[in-house]
Biopython code that builds the backbone (N, CA, C, O; Angstrom):
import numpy as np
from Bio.PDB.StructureBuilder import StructureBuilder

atoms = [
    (1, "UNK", "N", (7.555, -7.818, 0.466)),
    (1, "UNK", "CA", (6.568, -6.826, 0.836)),
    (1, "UNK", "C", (7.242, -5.596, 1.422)),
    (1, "UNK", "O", (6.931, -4.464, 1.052)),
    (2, "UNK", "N", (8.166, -5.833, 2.336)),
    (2, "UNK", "CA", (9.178, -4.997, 2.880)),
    (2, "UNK", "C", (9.671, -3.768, 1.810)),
    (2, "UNK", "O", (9.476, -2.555, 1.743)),
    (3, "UNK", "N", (10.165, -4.434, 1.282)),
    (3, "UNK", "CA", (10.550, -3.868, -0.251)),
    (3, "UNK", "C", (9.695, -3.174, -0.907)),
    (3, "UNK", "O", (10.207, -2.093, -1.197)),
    (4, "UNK", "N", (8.549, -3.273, -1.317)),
    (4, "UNK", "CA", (7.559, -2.469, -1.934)),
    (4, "UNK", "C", (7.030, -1.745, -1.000)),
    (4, "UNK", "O", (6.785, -0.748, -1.681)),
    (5, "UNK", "N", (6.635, -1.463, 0.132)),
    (5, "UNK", "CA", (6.500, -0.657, 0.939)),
    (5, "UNK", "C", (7.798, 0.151, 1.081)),
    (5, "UNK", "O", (7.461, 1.333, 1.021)),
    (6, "UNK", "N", (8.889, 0.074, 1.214)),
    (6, "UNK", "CA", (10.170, 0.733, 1.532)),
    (6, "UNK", "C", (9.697, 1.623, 0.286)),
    (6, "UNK", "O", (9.453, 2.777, 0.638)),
    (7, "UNK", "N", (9.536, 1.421, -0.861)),
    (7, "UNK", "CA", (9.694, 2.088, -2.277)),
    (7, "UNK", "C", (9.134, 3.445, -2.629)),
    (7, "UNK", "O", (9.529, 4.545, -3.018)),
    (8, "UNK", "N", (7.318, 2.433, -2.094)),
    (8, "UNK", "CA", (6.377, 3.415, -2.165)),
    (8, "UNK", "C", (7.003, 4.420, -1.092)),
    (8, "UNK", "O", (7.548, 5.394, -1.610)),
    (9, "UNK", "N", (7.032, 4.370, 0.366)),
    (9, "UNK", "CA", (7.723, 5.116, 1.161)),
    (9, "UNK", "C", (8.408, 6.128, 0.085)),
    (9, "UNK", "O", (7.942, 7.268, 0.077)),
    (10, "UNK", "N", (9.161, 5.920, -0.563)),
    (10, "UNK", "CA", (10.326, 6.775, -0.617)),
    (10, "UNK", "C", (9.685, 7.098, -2.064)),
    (10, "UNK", "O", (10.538, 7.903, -2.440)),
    (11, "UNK", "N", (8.851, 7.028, -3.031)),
    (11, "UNK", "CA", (8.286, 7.387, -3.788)),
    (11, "UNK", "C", (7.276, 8.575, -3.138)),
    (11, "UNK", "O", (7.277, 9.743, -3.526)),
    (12, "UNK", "N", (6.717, 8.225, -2.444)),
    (12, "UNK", "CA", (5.639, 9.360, -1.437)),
    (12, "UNK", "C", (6.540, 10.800, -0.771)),
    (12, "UNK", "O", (6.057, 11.927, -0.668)),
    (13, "UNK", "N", (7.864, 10.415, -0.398)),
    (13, "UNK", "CA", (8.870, 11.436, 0.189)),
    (13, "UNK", "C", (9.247, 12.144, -0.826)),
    (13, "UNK", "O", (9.320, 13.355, -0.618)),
    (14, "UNK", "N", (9.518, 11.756, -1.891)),
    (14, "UNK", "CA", (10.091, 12.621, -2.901)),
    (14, "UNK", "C", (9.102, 13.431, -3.603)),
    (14, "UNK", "O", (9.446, 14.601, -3.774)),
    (15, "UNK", "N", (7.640, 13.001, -4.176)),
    (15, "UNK", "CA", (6.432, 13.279, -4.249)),
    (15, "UNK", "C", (6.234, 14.566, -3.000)),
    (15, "UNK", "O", (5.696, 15.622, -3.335)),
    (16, "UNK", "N", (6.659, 14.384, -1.739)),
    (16, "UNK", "CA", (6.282, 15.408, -0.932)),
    (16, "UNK", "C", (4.974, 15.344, -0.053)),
    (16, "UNK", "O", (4.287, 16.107, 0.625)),
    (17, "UNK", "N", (5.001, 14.028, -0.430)),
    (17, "UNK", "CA", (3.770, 13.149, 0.309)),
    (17, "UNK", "C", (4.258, 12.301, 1.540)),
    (17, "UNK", "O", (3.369, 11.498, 1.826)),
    (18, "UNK", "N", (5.368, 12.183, 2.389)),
    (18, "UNK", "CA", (5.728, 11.540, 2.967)),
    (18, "UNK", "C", (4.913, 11.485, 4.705)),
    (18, "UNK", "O", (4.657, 10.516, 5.420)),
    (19, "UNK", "N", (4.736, 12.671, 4.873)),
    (19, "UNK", "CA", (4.151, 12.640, 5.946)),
    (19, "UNK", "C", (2.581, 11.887, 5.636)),
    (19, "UNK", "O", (2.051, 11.033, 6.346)),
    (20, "UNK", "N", (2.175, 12.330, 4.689)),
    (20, "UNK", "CA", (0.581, 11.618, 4.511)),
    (20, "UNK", "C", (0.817, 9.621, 4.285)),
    (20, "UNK", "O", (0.056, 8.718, 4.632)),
    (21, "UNK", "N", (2.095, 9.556, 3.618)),
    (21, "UNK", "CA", (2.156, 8.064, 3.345)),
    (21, "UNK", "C", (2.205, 7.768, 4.954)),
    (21, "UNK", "O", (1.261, 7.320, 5.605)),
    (22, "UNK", "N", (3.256, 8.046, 5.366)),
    (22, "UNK", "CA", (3.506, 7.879, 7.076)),
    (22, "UNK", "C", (2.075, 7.679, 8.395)),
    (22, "UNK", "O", (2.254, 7.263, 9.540)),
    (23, "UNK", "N", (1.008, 8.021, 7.921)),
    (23, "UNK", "CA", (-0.255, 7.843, 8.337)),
    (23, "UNK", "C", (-0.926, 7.156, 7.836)),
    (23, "UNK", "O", (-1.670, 6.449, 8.515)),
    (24, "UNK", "N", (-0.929, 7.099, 6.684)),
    (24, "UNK", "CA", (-1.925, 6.241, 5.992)),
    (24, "UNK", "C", (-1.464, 4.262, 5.487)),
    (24, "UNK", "O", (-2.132, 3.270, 5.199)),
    (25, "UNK", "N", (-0.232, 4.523, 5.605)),
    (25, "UNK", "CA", (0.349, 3.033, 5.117)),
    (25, "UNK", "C", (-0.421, 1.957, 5.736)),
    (25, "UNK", "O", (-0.371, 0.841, 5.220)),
    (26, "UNK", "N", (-1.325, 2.213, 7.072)),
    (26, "UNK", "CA", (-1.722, 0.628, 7.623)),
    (26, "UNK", "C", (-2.331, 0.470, 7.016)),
    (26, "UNK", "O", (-2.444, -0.711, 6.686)),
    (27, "UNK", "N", (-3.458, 1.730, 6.184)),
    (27, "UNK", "CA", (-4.422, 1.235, 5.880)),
    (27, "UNK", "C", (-4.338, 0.377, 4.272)),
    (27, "UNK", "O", (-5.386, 0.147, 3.670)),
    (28, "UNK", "N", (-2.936, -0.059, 3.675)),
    (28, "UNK", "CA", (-2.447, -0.585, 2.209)),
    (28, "UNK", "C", (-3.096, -1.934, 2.573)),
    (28, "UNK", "O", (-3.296, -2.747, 1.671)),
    (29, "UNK", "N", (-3.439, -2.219, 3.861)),
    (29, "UNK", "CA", (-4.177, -3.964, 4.050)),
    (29, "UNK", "C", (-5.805, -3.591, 4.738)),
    (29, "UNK", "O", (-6.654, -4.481, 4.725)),
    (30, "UNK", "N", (-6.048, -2.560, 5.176)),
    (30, "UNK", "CA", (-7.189, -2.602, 5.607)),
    (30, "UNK", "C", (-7.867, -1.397, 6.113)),
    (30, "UNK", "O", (-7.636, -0.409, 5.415)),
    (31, "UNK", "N", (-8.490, -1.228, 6.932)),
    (31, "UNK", "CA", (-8.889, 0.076, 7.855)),
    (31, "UNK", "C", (-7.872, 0.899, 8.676)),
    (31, "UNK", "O", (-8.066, 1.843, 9.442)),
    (32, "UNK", "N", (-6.856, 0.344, 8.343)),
    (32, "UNK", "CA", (-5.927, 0.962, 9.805)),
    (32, "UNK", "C", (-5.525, 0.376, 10.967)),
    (32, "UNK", "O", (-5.584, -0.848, 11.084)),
    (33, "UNK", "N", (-5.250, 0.855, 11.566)),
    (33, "UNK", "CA", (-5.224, 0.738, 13.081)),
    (33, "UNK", "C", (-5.923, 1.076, 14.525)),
    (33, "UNK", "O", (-5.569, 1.350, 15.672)),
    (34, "UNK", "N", (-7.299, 0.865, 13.670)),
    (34, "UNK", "CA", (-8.707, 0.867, 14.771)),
    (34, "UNK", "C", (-8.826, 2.584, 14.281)),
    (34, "UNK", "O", (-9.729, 3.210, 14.837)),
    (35, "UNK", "N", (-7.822, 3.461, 13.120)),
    (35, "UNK", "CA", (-8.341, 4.544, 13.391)),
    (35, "UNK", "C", (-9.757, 4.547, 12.093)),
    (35, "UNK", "O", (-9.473, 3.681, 11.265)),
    (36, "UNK", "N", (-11.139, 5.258, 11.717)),
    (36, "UNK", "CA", (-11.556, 5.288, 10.722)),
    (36, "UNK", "C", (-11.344, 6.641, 9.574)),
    (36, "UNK", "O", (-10.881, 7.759, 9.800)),
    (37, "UNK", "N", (-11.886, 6.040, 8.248)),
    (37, "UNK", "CA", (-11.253, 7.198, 7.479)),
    (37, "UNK", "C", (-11.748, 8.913, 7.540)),
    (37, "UNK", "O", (-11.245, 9.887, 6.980)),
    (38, "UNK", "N", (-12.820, 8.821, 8.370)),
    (38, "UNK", "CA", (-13.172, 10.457, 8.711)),
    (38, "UNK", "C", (-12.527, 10.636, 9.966)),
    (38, "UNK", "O", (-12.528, 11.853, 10.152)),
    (39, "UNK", "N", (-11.882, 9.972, 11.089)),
    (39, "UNK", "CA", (-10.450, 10.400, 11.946)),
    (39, "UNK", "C", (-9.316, 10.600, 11.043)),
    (39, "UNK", "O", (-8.549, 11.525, 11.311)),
    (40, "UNK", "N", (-9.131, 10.000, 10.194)),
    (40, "UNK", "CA", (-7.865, 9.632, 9.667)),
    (40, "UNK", "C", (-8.015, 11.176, 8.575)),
    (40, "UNK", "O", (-7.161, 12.061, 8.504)),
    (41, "UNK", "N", (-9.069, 11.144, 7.973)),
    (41, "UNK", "CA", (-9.153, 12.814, 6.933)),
    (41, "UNK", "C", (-8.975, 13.682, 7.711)),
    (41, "UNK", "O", (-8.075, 14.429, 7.327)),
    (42, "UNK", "N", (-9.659, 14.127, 9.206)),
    (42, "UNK", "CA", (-9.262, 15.226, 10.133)),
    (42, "UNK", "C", (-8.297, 15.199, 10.180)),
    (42, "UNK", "O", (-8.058, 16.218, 9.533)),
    (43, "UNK", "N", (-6.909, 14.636, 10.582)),
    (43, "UNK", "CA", (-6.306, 14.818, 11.420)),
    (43, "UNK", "C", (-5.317, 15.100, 9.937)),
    (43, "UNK", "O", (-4.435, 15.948, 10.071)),
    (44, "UNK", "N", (-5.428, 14.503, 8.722)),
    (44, "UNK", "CA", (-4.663, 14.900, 7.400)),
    (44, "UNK", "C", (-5.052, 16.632, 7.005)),
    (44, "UNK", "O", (-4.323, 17.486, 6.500)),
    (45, "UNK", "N", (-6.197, 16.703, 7.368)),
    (45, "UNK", "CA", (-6.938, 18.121, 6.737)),
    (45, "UNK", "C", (-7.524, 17.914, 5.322)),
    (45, "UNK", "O", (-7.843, 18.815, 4.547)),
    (46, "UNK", "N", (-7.637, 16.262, 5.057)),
    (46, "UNK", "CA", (-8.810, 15.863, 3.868)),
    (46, "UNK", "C", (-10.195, 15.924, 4.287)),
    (46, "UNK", "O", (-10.627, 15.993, 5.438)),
    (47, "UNK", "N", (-10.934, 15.884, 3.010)),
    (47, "UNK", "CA", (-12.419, 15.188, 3.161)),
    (47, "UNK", "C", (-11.975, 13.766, 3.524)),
    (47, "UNK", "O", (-10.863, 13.238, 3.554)),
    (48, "UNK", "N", (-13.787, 13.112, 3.914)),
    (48, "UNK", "CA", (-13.428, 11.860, 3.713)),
    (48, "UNK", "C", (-13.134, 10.862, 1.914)),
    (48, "UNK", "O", (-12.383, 9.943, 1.587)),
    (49, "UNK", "N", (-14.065, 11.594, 1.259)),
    (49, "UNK", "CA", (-13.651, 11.289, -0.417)),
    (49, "UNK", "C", (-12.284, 11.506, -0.303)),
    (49, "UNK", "O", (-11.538, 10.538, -0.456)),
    (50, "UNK", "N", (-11.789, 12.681, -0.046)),
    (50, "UNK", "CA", (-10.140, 12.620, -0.590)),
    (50, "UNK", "C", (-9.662, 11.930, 0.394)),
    (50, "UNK", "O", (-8.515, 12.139, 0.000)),
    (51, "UNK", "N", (-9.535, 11.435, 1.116)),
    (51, "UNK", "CA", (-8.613, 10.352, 2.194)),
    (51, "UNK", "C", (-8.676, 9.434, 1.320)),
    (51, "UNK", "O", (-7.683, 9.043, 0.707)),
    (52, "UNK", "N", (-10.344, 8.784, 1.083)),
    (52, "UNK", "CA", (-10.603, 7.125, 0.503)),
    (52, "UNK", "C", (-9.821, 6.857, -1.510)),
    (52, "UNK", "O", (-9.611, 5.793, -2.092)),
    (53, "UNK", "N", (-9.618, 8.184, -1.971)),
    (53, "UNK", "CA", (-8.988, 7.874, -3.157)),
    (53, "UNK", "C", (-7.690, 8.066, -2.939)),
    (53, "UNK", "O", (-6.990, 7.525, -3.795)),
    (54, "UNK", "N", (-6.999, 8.749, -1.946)),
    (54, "UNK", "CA", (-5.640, 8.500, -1.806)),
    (54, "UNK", "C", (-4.985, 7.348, -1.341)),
    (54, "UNK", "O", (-3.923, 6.918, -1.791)),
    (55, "UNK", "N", (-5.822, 6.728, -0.185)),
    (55, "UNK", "CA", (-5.433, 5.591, -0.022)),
    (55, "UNK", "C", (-5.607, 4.153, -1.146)),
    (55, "UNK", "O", (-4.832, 3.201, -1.244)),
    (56, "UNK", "N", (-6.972, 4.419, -1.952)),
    (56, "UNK", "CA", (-6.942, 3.844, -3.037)),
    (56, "UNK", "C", (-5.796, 3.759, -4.207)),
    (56, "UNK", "O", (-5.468, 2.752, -4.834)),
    (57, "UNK", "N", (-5.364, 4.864, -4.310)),
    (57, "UNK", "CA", (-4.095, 5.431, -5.570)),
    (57, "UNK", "C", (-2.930, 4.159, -4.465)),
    (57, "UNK", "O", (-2.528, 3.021, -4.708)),
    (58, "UNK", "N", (-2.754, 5.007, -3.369)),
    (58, "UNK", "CA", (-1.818, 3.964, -2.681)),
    (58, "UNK", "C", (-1.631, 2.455, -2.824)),
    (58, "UNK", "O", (-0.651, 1.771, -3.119)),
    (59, "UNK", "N", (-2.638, 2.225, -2.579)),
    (59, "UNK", "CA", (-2.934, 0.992, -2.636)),
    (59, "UNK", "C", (-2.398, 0.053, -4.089)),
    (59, "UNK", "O", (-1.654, -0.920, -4.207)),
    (60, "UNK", "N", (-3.342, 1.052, -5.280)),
    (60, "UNK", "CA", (-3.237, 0.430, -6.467)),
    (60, "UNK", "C", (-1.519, 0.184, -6.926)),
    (60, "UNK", "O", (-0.926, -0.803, -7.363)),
    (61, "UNK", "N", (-0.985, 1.884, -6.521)),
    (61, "UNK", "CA", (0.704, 1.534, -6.748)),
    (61, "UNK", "C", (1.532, 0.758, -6.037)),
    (61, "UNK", "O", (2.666, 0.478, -6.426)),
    (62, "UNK", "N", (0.826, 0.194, -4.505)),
    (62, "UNK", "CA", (1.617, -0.912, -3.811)),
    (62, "UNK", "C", (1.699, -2.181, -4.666)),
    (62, "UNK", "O", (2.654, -2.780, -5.162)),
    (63, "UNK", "N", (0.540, -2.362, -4.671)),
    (63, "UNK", "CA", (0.074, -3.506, -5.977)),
    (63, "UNK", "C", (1.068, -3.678, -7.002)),
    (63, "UNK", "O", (1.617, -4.710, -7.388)),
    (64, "UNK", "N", (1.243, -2.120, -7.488)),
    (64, "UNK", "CA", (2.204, -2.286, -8.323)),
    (64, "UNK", "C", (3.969, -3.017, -8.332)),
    (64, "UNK", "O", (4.530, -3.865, -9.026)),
    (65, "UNK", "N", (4.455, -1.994, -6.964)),
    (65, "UNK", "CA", (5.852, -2.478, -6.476)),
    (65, "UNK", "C", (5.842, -3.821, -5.918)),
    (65, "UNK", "O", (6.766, -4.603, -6.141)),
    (66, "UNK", "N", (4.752, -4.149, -5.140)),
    (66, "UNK", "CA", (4.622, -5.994, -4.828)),
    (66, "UNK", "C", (4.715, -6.918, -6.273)),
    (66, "UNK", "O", (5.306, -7.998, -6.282)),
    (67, "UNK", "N", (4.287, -6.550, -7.060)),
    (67, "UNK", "CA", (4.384, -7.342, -8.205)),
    (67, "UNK", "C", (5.367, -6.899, -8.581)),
    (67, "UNK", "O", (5.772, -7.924, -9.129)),
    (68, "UNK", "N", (6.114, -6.211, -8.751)),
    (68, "UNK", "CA", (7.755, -6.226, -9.564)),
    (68, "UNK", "C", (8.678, -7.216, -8.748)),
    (68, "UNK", "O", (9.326, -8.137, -9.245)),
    (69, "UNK", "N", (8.615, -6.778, -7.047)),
    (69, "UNK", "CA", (9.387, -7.157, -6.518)),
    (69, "UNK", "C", (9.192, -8.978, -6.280)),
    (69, "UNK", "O", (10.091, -9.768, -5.996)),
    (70, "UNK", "N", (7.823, -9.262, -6.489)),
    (70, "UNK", "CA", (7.850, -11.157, -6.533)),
    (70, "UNK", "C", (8.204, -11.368, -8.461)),
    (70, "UNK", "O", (8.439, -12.493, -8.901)),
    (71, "UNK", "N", (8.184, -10.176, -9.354)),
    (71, "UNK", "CA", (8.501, -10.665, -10.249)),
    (71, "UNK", "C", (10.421, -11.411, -9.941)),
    (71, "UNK", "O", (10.862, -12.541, -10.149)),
    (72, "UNK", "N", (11.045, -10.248, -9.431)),
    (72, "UNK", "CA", (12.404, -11.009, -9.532)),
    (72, "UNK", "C", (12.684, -12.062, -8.868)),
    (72, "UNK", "O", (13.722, -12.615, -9.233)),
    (73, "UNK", "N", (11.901, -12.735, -7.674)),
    (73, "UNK", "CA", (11.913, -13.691, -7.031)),
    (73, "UNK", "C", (11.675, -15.336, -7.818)),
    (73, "UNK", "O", (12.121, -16.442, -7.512)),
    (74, "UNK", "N", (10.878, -14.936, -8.807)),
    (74, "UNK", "CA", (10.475, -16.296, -9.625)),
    (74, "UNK", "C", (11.041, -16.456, -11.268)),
    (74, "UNK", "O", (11.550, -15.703, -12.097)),
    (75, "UNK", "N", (10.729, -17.557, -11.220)),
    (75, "UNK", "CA", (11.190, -18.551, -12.659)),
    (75, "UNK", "C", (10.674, -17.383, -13.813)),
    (75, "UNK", "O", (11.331, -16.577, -14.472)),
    (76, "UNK", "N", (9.726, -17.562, -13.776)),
    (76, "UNK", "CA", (8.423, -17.617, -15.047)),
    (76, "UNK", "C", (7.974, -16.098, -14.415)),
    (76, "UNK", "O", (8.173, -15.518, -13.347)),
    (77, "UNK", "N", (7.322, -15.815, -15.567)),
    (77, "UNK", "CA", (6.390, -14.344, -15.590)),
    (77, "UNK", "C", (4.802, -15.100, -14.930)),
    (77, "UNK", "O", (4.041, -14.732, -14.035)),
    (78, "UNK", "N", (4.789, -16.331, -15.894)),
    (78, "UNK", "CA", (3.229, -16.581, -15.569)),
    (78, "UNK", "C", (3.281, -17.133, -14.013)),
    (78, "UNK", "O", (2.365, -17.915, -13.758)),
    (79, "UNK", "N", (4.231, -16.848, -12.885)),
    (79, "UNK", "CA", (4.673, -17.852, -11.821)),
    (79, "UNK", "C", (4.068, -16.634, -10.794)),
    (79, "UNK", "O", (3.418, -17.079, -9.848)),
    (80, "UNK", "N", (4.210, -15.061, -10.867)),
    (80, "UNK", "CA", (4.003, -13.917, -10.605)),
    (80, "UNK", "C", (2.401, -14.144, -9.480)),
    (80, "UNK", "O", (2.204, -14.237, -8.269)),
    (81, "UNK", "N", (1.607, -14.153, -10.629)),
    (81, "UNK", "CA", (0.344, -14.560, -9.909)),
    (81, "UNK", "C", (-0.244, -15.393, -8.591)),
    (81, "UNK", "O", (-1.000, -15.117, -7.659)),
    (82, "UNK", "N", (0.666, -16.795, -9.105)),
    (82, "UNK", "CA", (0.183, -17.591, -7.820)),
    (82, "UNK", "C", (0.860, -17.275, -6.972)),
    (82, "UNK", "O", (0.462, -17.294, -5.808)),
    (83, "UNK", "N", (2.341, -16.810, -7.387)),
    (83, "UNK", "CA", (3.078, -16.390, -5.914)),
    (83, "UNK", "C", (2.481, -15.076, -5.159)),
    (83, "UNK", "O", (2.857, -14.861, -4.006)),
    (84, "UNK", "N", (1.730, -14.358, -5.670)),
    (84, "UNK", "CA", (1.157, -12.800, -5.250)),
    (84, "UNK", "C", (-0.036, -13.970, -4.120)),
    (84, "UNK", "O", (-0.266, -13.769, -2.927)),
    (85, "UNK", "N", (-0.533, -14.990, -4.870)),
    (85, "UNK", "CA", (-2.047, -14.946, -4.360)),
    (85, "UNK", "C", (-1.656, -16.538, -2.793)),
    (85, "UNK", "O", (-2.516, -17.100, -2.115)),
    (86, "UNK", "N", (-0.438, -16.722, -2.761)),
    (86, "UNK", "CA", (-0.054, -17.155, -1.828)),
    (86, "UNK", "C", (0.369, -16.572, -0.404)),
    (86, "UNK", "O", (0.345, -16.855, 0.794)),
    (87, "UNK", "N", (0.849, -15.388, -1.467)),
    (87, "UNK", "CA", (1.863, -14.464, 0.330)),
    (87, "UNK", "C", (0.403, -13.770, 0.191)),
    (87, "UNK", "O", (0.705, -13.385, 1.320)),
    (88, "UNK", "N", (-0.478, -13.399, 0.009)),
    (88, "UNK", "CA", (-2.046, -13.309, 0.834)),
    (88, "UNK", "C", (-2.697, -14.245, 1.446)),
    (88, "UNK", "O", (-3.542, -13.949, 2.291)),
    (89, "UNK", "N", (-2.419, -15.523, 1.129)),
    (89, "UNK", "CA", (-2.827, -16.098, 1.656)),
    (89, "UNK", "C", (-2.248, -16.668, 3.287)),
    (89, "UNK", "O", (-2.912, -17.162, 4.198)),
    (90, "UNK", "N", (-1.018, -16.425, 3.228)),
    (90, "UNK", "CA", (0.145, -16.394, 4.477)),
    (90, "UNK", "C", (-0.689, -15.414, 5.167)),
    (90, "UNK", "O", (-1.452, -15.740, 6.077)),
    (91, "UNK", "N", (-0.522, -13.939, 4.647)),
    (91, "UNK", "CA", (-0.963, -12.865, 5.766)),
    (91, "UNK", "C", (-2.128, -13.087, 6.318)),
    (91, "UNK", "O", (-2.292, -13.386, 7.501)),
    (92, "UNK", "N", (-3.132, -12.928, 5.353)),
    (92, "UNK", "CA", (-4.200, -13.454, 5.862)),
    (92, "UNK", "C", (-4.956, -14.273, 6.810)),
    (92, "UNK", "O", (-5.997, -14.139, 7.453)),
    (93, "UNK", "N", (-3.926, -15.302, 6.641)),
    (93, "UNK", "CA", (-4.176, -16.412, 7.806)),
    (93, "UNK", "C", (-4.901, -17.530, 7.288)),
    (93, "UNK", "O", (-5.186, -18.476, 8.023)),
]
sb = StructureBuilder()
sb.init_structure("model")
sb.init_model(0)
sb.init_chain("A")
sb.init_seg("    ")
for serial, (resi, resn, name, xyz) in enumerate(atoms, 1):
    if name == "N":
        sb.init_residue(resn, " ", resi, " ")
    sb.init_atom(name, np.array(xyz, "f"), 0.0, 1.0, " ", f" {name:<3s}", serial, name[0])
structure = sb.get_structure()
């Protein structure tokens, strides 16, 4: 997870997005950090629509780098899945 977050990070910096990833990353699991997304658009200088699809885009490409990075961890391609739907189930609790 480390790893795909490090990525996106540095995908967002080069993009020129780094300061906005840098605020917005808690929310790749949830609401944040008690902040909500019309605090979180002020203080970016978004709407609240444009906060909620950026963090969405975020999101979808974390998705992305988490799945490459448990791809090299396992056997099998078809192995990908249950291992994704396990380390959620770890965080989660």
């Amino acid at each position: 997870m480390e790893q795909a977050l490090t990525r996106l990070g540095e995908e967002q910096s080069v993009a020129g997005k780094g300061e906005v990833f840098a605020q917005l990353k808690d929310y790749l699991w949830g609401e944040g950090s008690g902040t909500g997304y019309v605090e979180a658009a002020a203080r970016l200088g978004l709407t609240e629509g444009a906060l909620k699809v950026t963090v969405h885009r975020l999101r979808h490409r974390f998705r992305e780098l988490l799945r490459e990075e448990v791809a090299q961890t396992v056997a099998a391609v078809h192995e990908i899945d249950e291992e994704l739907r396990y380390l959620v189930s770890v965080i989660r609790g």
